[in-house]
C-alpha positions in Angstrom: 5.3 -5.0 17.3 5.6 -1.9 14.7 8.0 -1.5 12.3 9.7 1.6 11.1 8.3 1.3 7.7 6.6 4.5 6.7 7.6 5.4 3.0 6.5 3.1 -0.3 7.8 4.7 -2.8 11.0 2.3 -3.1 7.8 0.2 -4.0 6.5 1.7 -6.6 9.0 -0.2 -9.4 8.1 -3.2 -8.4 5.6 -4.2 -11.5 5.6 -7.4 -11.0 4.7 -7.5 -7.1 0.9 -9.4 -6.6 0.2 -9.5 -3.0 1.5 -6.6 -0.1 1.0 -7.1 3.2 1.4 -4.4 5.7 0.8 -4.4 9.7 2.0 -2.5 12.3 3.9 0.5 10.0 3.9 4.0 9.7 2.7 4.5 5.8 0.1 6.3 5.9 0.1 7.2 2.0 -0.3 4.6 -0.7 -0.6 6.5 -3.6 2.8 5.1 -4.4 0.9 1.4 -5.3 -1.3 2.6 -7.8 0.7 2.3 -10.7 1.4 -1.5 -9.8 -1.2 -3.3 -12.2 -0.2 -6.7 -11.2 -1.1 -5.9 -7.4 -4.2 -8.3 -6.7 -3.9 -8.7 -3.1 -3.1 -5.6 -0.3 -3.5 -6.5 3.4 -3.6 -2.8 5.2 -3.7 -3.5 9.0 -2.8 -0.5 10.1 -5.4 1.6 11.9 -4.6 5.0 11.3 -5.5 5.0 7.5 -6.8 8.0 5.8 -9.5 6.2 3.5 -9.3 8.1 0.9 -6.1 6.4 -0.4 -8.3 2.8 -0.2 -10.7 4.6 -2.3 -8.0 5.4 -4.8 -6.4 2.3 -5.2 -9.9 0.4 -5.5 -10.8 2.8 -8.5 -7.9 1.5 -10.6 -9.5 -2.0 -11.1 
């Protein structure tokens, strides 16, 4: 099943969020995460990941 989800940026406000999981979407940027501090746990399932945006948001810790 895939969802129609392909934008985070209505994400990006949410400081308090902890734990994102994400299967089966369209996002394929999430740059819009890195300013959320409190985010300890990201599940990215979806294969067609540029990983340069992993890189990113591991450098932040």
């Amino acid at each position: 099943m895939n969802t129609q989800v392909s934008d985070l940026s209505v994400l990006a406000g949410l400081t308090s969020l902890q734990s994102l999981y994400l299967m089966n979407t369209q996002v394929s940027d999430l740059s819009p995460l890195a300013g959320l501090t409190n985010l300890q746990i990201l599940h990215d399932l979806n294969k067609a990941k540029p990983p340069r945006h992993r890189k990113r948001l591991a450098s932040r810790r």
